[in-house]
N, C-alpha and C positions, 0 to 999 in steps of 0.2 A: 504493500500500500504506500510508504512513502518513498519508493523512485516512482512512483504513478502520479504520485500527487506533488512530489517536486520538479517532474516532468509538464503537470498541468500547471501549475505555480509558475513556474518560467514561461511558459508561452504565453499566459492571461497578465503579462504585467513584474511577474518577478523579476527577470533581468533589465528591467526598464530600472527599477527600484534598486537595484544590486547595484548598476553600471551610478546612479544618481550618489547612492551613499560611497563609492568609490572614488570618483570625479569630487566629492565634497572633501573625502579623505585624505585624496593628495595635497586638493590647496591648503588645508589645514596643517598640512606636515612641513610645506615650505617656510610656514613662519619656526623659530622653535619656540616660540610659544606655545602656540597650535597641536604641535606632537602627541601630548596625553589624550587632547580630543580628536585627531585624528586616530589614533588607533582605537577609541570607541567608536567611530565611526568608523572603520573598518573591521571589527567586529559584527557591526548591523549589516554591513554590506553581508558578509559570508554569512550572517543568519538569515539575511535575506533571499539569498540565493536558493541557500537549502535550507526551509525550514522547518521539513516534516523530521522525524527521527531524532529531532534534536532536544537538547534540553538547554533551561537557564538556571543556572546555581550560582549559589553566592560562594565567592572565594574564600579561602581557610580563615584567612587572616581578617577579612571581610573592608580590610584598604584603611580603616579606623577614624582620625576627624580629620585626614588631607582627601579619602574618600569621599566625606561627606561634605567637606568645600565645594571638590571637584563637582560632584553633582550639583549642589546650589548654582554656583555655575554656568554649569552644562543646561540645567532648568532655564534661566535666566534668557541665557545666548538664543536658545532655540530647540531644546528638549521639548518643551510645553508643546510647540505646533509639532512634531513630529510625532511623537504621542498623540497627540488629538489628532492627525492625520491618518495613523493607525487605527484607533479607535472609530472612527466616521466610517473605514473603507469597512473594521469590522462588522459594525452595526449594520451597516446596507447588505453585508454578505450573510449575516444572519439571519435576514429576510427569510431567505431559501434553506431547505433540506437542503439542497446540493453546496451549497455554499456557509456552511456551517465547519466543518475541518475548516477551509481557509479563514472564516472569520477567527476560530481559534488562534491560528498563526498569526494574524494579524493582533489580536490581544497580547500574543507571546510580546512579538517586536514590540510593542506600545509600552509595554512595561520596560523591558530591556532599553527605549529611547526615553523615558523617565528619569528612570533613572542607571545609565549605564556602568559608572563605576561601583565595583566591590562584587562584579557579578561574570562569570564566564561563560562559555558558551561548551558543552558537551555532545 
């Protein structure tokens, strides 16, 4: 079920979103500012690419209060719309039986663009 459904995921949109959070990753990494949030953002790219199969856990250590700056942050900059982007495509997908797995994934990513520090991708 999930190379069927990350095979349907990539052709309705996911590698539009993948190649989006990728393209955001790099400019982000030019600055070194930028670097810690670009490698959250390139986390969400490869969650987004493949989302079925996958899971979201929080890390050992759980990142502590530089974690939780980061995400203030991360919210701040532009977590918020990216989550509420996830959350809307969710909702509309939840409409449908058919379309309830991808709303799932789209909950997953919404949380993980919330808040992405202290959490990794399995």
């Amino acid at each position: 079920m999930s190379i069927f459904g990350n095979l349907i995921w990539l052709i309705f949109g996911g590698i539009i979103t993948a190649i989006e959070y990728f393209v955001s990753s790099v400019l982000l990494m030019i600055t070194i500012v930028g670097i810690p949030f670009g490698l959250q953002t390139l986390k969400l790219g490869l969650l987004a690419l493949w989302p079925f199969g996958q899971k979201v856990v929080p890390t050992r250590s759980n990142g502590g209060c530089l974690s939780v700056v980061m995400n203030i942050i991360w919210i701040l900059i532009g977590g918020i719309w990216i989550a509420a982007t996830h959350l809307i495509f969710g909702v509309l997908l939840a409409i449908t039986i058919i379309g309830i797995p991808f709303a799932r994934q789209h909950f997953k990513l919404a949380g993980l663009a919330l808040t992405p520090f202290g959490y990794r991708v399995e």
